[in-house]
N, C-alpha and C positions, 0 to 999 in steps of 0.2 A: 614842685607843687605849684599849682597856676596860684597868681598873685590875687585875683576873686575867691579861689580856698581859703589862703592864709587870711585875710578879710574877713573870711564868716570863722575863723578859727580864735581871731584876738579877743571878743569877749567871753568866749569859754575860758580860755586860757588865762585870761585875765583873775578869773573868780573857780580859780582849779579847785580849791578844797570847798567851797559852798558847793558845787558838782558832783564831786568827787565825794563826799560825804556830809548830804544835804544832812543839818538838824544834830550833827553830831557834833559833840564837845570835845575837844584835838586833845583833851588834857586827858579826858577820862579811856579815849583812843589808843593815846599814850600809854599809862598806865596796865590798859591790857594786853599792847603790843610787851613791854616789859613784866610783863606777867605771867606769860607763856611758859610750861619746861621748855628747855633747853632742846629737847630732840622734838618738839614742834613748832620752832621759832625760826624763821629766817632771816630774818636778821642777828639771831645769834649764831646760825649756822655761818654767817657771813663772817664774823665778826670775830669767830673761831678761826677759819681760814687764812683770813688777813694775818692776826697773830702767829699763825704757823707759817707762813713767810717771813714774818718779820723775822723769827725765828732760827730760820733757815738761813736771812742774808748778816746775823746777826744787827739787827736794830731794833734797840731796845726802850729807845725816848726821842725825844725832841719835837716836832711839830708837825701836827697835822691837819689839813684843811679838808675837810667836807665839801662838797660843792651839790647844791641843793639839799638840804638837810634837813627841810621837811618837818616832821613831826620831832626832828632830835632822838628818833630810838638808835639811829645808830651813832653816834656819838657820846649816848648817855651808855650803852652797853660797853663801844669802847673802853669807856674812862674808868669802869665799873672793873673790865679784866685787868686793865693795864694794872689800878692800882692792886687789886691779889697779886700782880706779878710782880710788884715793886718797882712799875714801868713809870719814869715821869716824863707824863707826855703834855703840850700845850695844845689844845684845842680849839682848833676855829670850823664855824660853820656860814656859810655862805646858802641866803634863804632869800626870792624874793616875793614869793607869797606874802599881803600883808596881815591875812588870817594867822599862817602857821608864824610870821615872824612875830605875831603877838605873843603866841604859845610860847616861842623858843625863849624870849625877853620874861615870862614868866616863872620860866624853869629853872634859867640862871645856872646852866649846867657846862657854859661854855663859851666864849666869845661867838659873837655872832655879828656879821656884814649880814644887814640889810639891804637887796640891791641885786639887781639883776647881773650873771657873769656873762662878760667877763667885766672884772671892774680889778681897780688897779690896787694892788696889796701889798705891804712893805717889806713880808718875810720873805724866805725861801723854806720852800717844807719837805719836811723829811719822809710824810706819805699825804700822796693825794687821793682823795677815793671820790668816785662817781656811780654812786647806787642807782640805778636808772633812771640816768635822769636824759644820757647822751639820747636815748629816743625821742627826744622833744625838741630836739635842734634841728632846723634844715642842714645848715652848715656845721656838726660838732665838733669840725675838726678848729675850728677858734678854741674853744673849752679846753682843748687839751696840750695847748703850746706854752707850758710849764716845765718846773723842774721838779726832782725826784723822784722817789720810789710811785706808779701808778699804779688804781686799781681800777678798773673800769666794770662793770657788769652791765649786764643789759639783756630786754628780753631774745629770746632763742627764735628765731626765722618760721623753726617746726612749730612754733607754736601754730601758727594759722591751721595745719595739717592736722593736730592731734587733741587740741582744746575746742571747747567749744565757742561756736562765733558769739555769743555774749563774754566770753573773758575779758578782763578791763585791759588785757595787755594789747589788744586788738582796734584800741579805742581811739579816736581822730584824731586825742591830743598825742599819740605816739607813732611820730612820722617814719619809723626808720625801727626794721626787725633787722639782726645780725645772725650772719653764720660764724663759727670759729675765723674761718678765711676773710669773712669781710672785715671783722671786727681788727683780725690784726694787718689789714690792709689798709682801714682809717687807721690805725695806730704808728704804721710807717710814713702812711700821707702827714702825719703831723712831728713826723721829727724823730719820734721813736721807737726802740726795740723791745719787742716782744720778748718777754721771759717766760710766759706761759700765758697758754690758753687752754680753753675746755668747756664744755659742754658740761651743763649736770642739772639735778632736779633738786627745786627746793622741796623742804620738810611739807609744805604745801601743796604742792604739786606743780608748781610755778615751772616751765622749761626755760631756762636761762644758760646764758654765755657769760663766761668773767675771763678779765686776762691779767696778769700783770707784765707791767713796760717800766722803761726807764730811760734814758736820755741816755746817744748811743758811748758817749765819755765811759759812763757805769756799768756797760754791758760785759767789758770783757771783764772785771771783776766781782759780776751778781749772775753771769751765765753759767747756768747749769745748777745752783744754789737751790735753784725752785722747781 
């Protein structure tokens, strides 16, 4: 992207949730996103998913980091299943919005790194998830030269094709639509192997891409598990 775009793009980007949802109060947002049944939530749908992998590769605790986390629905659902399943998991969220980082400090539902990624962290985590956030990087593939279990999602390519052009997934601040094939072709550009990928439709109508990877050490003992 010409560097006079990204220029008229940093004070959008700057004040993402004042745009994004002029007038609206991220707590009461919150709460409705967490309020939804379950078979019209996507972020529950998500969050079910995730767990059936973890599932699958047997892991069942230790640490996981978020990376833009936003409104905290998906981390507050996380912790919400783990503990029904008797999972104990540490939780970190990486937010540099300082609207939603108010929100998250409010909510106290979870460690929270204020601060734009990549920024330098002490752990090593046992799942890393990236709820679409990889569309907002020129370069994603920094974001994702980590360890552990990954979860990437991101909006689906056909979007442009089958939504319509007011869809927010179509919007300035999202530089970068993926195919299955691209997605796990950033995913080797940055070190690691694909476990799975796929194509599917949220409870919303949302067309999206998710994959899970893993740093290629792990491969030969989490390949074919998912």
């Amino acid at each position: 992207m010409p560097e006079e775009n990204l220029a008229l793009l940093a004070p959008v980007e700057a004040n993402y949730y004042d745009i994004d949802f002029p007038g609206i109060d991220l707590n009461d947002r919150f709460k409705k996103i967490m309020g939804l049944p379950k078979g019209n939530s996507d972020n529950m749908a998500r969050v079910m998913a995730i767990f059936e992998a973890l599932d699958r590769v047997s892991l069942s605790g230790g640490k996981a980091l978020d990376i833009g986390a936003g409104l905290g629905v998906f981390l507050a659902a996380f912790g919400a299943i783990a503990a029904e399943k008797g999972q104990s998991w540490h939780l970190t969220g990486i937010e540099p919005d300082n609207k939603a980082a108010a929100h998250l400090e409010k909510l106290k539902l979870f460690e929270l790194v204020h601060a734009a990624f990549p920024v330098e962290l002490p752990s090593r985590y046992n799942l890393i998830t990236l709820n679409k956030v990889v569309e907002h990087f020129t370069g994603p593939e920094a974001l994702l030269n980590l360890t552990g279990l990954l979860y990437v999602e991101v909006p689906d390519a056909l979007t442009a094709l089958y939504r319509a052009p007011e869809d927010n997934i179509l919007g300035c601040l999202h530089r970068h639509l993926y195919t299955p094939e691209s997605l796990s072709m950033l995913l080797r550009k940055c070190g690691f192997e694909t476990l799975r990928v796929e194509r599917y439709t949220d409870p919303s109508g949302k067309l999206s891409v998710r994959a899970f990877a893993c740093l290629p050490e792990m491969a030969a003992k989490l390949s074919g598990q998912l």
